[in-house]
C-alpha positions as CSV (number, residue, x, y, z in Angstrom):
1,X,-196.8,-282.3,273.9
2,X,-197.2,-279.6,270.8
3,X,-194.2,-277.2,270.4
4,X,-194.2,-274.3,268.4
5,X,-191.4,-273.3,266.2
6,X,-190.5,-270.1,264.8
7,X,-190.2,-270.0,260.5
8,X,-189.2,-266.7,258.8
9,X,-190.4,-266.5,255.5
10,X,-191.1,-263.6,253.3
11,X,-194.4,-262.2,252.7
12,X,-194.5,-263.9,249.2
13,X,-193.6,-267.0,250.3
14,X,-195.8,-266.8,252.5
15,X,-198.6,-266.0,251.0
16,X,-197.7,-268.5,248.1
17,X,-197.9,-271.2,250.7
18,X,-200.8,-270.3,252.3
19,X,-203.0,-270.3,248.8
20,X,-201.4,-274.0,248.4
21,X,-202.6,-275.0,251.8
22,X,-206.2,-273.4,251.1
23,X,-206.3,-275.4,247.9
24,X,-205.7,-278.0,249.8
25,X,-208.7,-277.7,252.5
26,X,-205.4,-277.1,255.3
27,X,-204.4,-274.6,257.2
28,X,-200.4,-273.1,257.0
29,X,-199.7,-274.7,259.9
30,X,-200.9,-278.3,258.8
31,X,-199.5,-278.1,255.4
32,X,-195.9,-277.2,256.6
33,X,-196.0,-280.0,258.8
34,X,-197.3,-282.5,256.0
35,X,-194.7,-280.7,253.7
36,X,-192.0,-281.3,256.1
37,X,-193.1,-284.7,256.7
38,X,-192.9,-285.3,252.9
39,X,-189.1,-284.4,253.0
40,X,-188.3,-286.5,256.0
41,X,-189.9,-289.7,254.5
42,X,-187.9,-288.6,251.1
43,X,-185.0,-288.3,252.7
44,X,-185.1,-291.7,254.8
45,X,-185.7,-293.6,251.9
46,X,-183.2,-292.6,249.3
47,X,-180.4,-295.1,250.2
48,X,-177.3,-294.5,252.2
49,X,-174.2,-295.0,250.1
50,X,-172.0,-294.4,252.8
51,X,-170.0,-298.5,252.6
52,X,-168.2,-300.0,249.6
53,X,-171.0,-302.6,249.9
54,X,-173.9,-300.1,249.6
55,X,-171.9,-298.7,246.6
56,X,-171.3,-302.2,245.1
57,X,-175.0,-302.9,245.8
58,X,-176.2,-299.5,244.1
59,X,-174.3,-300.3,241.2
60,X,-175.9,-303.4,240.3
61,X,-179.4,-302.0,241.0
62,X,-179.0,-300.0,238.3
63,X,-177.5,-302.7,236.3
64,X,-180.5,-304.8,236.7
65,X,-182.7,-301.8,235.8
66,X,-181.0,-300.1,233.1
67,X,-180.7,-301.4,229.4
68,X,-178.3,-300.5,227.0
69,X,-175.3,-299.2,226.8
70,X,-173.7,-296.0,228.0
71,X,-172.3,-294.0,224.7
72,X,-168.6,-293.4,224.1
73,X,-167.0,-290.6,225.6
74,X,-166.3,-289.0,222.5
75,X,-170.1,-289.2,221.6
76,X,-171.1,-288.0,225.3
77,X,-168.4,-284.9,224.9
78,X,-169.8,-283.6,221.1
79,X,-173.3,-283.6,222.6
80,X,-172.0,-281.9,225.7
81,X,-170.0,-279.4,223.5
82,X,-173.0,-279.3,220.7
83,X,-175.4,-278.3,224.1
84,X,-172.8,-275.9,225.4
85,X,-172.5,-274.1,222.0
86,X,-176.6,-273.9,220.7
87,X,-177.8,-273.5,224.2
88,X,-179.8,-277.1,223.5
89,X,-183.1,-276.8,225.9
90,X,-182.9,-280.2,226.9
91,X,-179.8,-280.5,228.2
């Protein structure tokens, strides 16, 4: 059995939300509930690293995937402090 809920938004969310679901061929209704179904699949897929062995296992996931090698910390910190400084966009 449907339920309703009750969602408070302001009028410009809103009515930003309801152009996206008219774009979409949707109704407010159906594309909250596909957007909220988007962030529960998210959400149940990103991994739990709540054990040393889910830790250990994340770790050398990105091991396998990544190449290269981390910089010194020295090098990480002038960038940081070069960014910091010049107001560098893509940091």
């Amino acid at each position: 059995m449907a339920e309703r809920i009750h969602l408070v938004l302001d009028g410009t969310e809103k009515e930003r939300f309801r152009r996206l679901a008219a774009q979409a061929g949707l109704s407010l209704s159906e594309w909250l509930r596909d957007a909220a179904h988007a962030k529960a699949a998210a959400a149940e897929a990103a991994p739990s690293l709540n054990s040393p062995d889910a830790l250990r296992a994340f770790f050398d996931e990105c091991s396998r995937r990544e190449v290269g090698q981390e910089p010194d910390w020295e090098v990480q910190r002038e960038l940081i402090e070069r960014s910091v400084a010049g107001g560098a966009a893509d940091s």
